[in-house]
PAFI-910135 format. One line per 5 residues: their letters; for each residue x, y, z negated of C-alpha. Coordinates in steps of 0.1 Angstrom, whole numbers. Last residue first. Layout:
REM residues N
A> X Y Z ~ ...
REM end
This chain:
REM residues 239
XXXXX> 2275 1604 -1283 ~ 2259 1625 -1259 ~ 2286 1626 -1230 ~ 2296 1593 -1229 ~ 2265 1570 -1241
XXXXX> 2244 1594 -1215 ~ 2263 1584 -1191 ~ 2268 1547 -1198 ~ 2228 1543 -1205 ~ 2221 1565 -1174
XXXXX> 2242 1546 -1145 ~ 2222 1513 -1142 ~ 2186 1534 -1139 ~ 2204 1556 -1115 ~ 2215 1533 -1094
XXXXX> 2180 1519 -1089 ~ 2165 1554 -1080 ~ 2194 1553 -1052 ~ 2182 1519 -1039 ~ 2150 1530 -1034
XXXXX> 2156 1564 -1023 ~ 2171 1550 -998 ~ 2142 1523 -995 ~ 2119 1553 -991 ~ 2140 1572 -964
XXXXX> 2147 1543 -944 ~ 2106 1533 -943 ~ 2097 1571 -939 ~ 2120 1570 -909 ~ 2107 1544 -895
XXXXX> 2072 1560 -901 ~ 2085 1591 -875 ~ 2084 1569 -845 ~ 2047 1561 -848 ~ 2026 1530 -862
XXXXX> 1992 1526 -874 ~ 1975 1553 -859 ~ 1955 1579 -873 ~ 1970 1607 -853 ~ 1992 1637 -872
XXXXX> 2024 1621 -866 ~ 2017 1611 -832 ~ 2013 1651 -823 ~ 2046 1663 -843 ~ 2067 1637 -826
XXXXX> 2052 1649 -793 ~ 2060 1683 -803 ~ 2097 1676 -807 ~ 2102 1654 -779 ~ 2085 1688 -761
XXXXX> 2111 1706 -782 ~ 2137 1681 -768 ~ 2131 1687 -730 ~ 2160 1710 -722 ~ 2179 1696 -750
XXXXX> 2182 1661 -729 ~ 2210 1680 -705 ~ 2240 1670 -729 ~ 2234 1632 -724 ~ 2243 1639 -688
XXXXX> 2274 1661 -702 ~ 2279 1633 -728 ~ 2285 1607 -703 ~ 2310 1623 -682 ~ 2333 1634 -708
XXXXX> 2329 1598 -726 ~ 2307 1593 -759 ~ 2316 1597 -795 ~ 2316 1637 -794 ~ 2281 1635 -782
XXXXX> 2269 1610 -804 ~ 2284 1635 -833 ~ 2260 1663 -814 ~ 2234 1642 -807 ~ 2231 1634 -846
XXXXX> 2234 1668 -861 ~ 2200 1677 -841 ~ 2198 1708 -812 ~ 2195 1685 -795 ~ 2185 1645 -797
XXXXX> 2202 1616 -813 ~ 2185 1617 -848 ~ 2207 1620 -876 ~ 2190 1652 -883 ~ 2160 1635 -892
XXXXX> 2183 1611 -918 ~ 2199 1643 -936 ~ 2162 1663 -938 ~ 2143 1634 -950 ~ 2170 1624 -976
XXXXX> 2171 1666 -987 ~ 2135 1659 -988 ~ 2129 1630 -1011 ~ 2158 1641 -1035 ~ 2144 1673 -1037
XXXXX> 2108 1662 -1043 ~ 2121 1637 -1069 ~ 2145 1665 -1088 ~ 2114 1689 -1086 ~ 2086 1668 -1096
XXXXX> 2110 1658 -1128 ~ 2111 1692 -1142 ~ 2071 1697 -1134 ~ 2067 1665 -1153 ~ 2086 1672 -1183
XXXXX> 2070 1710 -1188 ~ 2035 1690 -1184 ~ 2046 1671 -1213 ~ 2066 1637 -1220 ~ 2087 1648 -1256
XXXXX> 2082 1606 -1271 ~ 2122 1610 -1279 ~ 2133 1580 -1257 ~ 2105 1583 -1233 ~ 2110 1621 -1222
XXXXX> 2151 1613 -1225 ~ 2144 1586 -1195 ~ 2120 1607 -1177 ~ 2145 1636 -1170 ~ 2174 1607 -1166
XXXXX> 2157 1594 -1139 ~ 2149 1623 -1120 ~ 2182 1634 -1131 ~ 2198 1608 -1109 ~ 2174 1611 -1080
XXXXX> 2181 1649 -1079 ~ 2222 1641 -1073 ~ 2214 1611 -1051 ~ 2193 1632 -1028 ~ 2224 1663 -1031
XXXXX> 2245 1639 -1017 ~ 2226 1626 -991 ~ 2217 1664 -982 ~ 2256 1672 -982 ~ 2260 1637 -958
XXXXX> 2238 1650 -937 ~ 2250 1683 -932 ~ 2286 1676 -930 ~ 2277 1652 -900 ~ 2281 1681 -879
XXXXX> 2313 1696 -887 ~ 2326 1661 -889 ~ 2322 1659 -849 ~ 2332 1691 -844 ~ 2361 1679 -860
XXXXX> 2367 1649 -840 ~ 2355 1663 -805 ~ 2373 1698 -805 ~ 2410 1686 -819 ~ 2426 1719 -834
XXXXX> 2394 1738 -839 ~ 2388 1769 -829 ~ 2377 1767 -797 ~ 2349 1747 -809 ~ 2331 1778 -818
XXXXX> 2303 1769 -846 ~ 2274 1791 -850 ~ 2255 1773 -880 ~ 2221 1763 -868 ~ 2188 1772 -880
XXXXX> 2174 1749 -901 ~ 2162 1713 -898 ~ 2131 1693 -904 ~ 2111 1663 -918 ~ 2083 1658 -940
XXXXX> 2055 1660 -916 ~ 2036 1686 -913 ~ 2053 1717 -931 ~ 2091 1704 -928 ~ 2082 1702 -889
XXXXX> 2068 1736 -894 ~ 2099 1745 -911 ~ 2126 1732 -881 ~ 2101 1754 -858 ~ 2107 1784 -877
XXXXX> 2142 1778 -886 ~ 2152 1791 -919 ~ 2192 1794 -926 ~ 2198 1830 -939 ~ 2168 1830 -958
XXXXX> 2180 1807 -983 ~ 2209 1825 -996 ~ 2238 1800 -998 ~ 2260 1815 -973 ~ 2290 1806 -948
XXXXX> 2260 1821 -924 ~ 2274 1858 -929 ~ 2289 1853 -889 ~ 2323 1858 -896 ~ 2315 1830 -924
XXXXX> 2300 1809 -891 ~ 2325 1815 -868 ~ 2357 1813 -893 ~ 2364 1777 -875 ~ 2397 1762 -883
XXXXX> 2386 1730 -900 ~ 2386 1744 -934 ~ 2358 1764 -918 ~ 2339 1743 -897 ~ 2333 1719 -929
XXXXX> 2322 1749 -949 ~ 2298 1761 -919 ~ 2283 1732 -919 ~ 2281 1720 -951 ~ 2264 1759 -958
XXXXX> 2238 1741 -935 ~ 2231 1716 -952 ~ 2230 1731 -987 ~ 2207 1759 -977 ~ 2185 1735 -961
XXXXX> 2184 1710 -991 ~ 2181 1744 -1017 ~ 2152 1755 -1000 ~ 2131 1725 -1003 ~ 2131 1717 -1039
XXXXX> 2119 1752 -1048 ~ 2093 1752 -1017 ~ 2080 1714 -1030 ~ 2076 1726 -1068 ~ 2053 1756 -1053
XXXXX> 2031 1738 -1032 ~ 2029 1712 -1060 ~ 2020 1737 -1083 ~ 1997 1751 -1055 ~ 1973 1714 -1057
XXXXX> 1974 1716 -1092 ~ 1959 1748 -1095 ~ 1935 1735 -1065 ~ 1923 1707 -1081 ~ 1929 1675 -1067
XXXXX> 1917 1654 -1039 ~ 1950 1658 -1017 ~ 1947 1674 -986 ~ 1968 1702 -996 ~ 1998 1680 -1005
XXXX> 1995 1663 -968 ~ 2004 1694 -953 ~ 2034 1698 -976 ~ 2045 1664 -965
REM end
């Protein structure tokens, strides 16, 4: 996504605003995900993660180089994992099991969140006639956050380790069954890198456009939402 800003034909100013507006809106989805985590494995039991200093919102604690790059190219990521100790928690498979789909859920959260005052940043511009660059850079970063914390949650939904999703598939599936499923994370940064590869070629399908799809009629359906929702809310808590 941030590769494909760059390759727009526009001028460069404009070109590191959007640079800029994409970083802001991208640090808070991985800092929200992965504070899920660790807040989920916490009230379940776990202390591993605040023991650990990652029960944190500071940004930097929750980069992951490879996760970033993915970000970078394509849209779609993680960050480094919370430590969780499933010794710790009073039934393993169910709440590790919510541990992990904390993430998502936080980024689908936060994506409906940004989308609403997305909406509601362009709906006062047009009531009151104030549309201005100020406006627009305002907006950029509630649509660029709600576009990237729904990457982020549906990517990590993805069956495949170190992801959210192989973990909670893990947890669903029979001892025997997850501990063959368990031995995919051997080969999933080649998976990884082979994602990266077809995203890049000029072709007219890959595995990562169904995810574009699901993220943009997500977004979608949360964009019309907030169109329904902004003439009651702003009724109540303006007038």
């Amino acid at each position: 996504m941030l590769f494909d800003i760059m390759l727009r034909d526009a001028p460069i100013a404009i070109k590191l605003l959007n640079v800029l507006i994409w970083i802001v809106a991208l640090l808070p989805a991985l800092t929200f995900h992965e504070w899920a985590h660790g807040y989920a494995a916490y009230k379940l039991g776990d202390r591993t993660a605040k023991a650990d200093g990652r029960l944190s919102l500071n940004p930097l604690d929750h980069i992951d180089p490879l996760g970033a790059v993915m970000m970078f190219l394509v849209g779609f990521g993680w960050a480094k994992p919370v430590p969780v100790n499933t010794r710790n928690f009073k039934n393993p498979k169910r709440d590790l099991a919510i541990t992990s789909a904390a993430g998502p859920l936080m980024n689908f959260i936060v994506a409906f969140v940004s989308t609403f005052f997305a909406v509601f940043t362009l709906w006062l511009a047009q009531r009151y006639n104030a549309m201005n660059t100020t406006v627009e850079v305002i907006y950029l970063v509630f649509e660029y956050s709600a576009t990237l914390n729904l990457g982020l949650g549906l990517f990590n939904l993805i069956p495949l380790p170190p992801l959210d999703g192989s973990n909670v598939l893990m947890c669903l599936l029979p001892p025997k069954a997850a501990m063959q499923y368990s031995k995919i994370r051997y080969y999933s940064h080649y998976i990884f890198l082979g994602l990266i590869i077809l995203s890049r070629l000029s072709i007219p399908f890959n595995p990562l456009s169904l995810l574009g799809f699901a993220r943009d009629f997500i977004f979608d359906g949360f964009w019309s939402l907030a169109v329904k929702m902004i003439a009651p809310f702003f009724e109540f808590f303006f007038f």
